[in-house]
Every structure is written in structure tokens, then in C-alpha cells.
N, C-alpha and C positions, 0 to 999 in steps of 0.2 A: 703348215708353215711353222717353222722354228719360234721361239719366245723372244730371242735374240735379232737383233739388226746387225751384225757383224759375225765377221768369221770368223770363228773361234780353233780356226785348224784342227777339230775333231776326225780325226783318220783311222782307216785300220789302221795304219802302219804306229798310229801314236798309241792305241788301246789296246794291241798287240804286245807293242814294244813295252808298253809301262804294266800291262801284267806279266808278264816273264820278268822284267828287273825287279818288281816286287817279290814275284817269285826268290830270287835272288838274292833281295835285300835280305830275307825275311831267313833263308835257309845262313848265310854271312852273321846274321844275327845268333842266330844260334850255336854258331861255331864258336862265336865268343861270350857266348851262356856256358856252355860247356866244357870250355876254354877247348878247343877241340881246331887245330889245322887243317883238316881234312874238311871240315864241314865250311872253314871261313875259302876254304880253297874253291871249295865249290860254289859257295856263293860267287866267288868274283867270276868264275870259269860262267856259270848263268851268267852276269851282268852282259858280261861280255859277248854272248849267245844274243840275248838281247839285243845289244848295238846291231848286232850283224842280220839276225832276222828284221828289223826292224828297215836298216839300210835296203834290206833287199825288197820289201815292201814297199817301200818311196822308189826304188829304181822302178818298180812294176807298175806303179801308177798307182797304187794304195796309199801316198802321201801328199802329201803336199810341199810348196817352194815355199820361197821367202815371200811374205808380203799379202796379200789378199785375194783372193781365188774371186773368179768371176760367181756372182750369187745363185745360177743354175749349178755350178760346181760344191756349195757350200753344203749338202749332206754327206755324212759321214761315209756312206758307203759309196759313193759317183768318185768314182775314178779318174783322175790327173788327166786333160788333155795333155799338157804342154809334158808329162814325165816322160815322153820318147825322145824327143830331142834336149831335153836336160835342162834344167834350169839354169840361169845365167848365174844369180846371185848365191848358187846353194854351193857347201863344199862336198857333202854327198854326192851330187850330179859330176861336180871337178874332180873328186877320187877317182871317181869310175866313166872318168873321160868324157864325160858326155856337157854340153854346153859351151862350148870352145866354139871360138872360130866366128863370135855372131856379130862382136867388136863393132863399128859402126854403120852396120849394115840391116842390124836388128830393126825392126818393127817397135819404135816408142810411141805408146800411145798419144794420141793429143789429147789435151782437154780444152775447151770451146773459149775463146776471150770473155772476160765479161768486166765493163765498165765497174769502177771503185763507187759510184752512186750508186750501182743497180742491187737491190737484195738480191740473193741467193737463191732461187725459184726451185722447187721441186722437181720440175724437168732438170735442170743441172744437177740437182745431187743426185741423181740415177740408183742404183740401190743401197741409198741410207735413207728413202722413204718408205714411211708406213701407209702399208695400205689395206 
């Protein structure tokens, strides 16, 4: 089990993506050590590699949506249920057309009534207990 109680959106698609724009960063950097436009050119040309492998990796279920992943979903490598039919709230998923259409038809989760007297019980927080 993780050290962490929350999801910290650890992805391939995020430790992918942020080692190649480092990549990126670092070569950009250099272009203006060197004062050199070829090298600041290519840095940007990676960044931008970056975005797009990265993108393609959330599209394939390597990332993650907006908001908090169900806690059997929360290691880094267990793959996106919901990344086929696209996220609602993501603009990644809406570039690439996916998520449309779910409008008030969508499946909103409930969460359970609970009286303004009643403490907070460990069965209602669901996975933000330690156990």
C-alpha cells in the first residue's frame, strides 16, 4: 500500500510526459548557454513532442481525468477504466472527441444523506480511511 491517502495522479502518461519536456527543458537551456537557435529550437520542438506523447498516453488509458480515481485505480501503472469513453471534465478527451454526448444522462455518483448531528463515521468516508 502507498504512504499516501489520496491520489496523487502518478501516471505513465505524467512521468513520461515530464521526462521528455525535461528532456526539452534542459536541451532549450542550452541553446541559450550557447546563445545558439538551433538548440533553443529544438528544445521547444521536444516540449512540444512531449505534449503529444503524453496526450497520447491519457487517450490510451495511461492517464488519468480530472478529479480523483477510484483507490483500486490509484497506482501508477493500472490503467484508466473510464479513458475509452473519455472524460467528461477533461479538454484532452474533448480535443480528441471523446466525452461528448453524456449531458444529463451521465451516471452522478450519490453520496448517502447524513444528519448535521451525526459524526462522520469511517464507513461514510470510504477510501480516506486508514487501515
Amino acid at each position: 500500500m502507498s504512504a499516501h491517502q489520496y491520489d496523487h495522479g502518478h501516471t505513465v502518461a505524467g512521468w513520461v510526459g515530464c521526462g521528455i519536456a525535461t528532456v526539452g527543458a534542459g536541451v532549450a537551456g542550452l541553446g541559450v548557454c550557447t546563445v545558439s537557435g538551433a538548440l533553443i529550437a529544438g528544445g521547444v520542438a521536444i516540449g512540444v513532442v512531449s505534449l503529444l506523447v503524453t496526450w497520447a498516453l491519457h487517450l490510451s488509458g495511461w492517464g488519468k481525468g480530472p478529479g480523483v480515481r477510484p483507490r483500486a485505480e490509484w497506482g501508477w501503472r493500472v490503467r484508466d477504466s473510464a479513458a475509452p469513453g473519455g472524460h467528461q471534465e477533461c479538454l484532452g478527451c474533448r480535443l480528441a472527441g471523446r466525452g461528448r454526448g453524456r449531458g444529463a444522462s451521465a451516471v452522478v455518483p450519490v453520496m448517502p444523506a447524513q444528519r448535521e448531528s451525526e459524526p462522520e463515521t469511517v464507513g461514510a468516508a470510504g477510501a480516506d480511511s486508514v487501515r
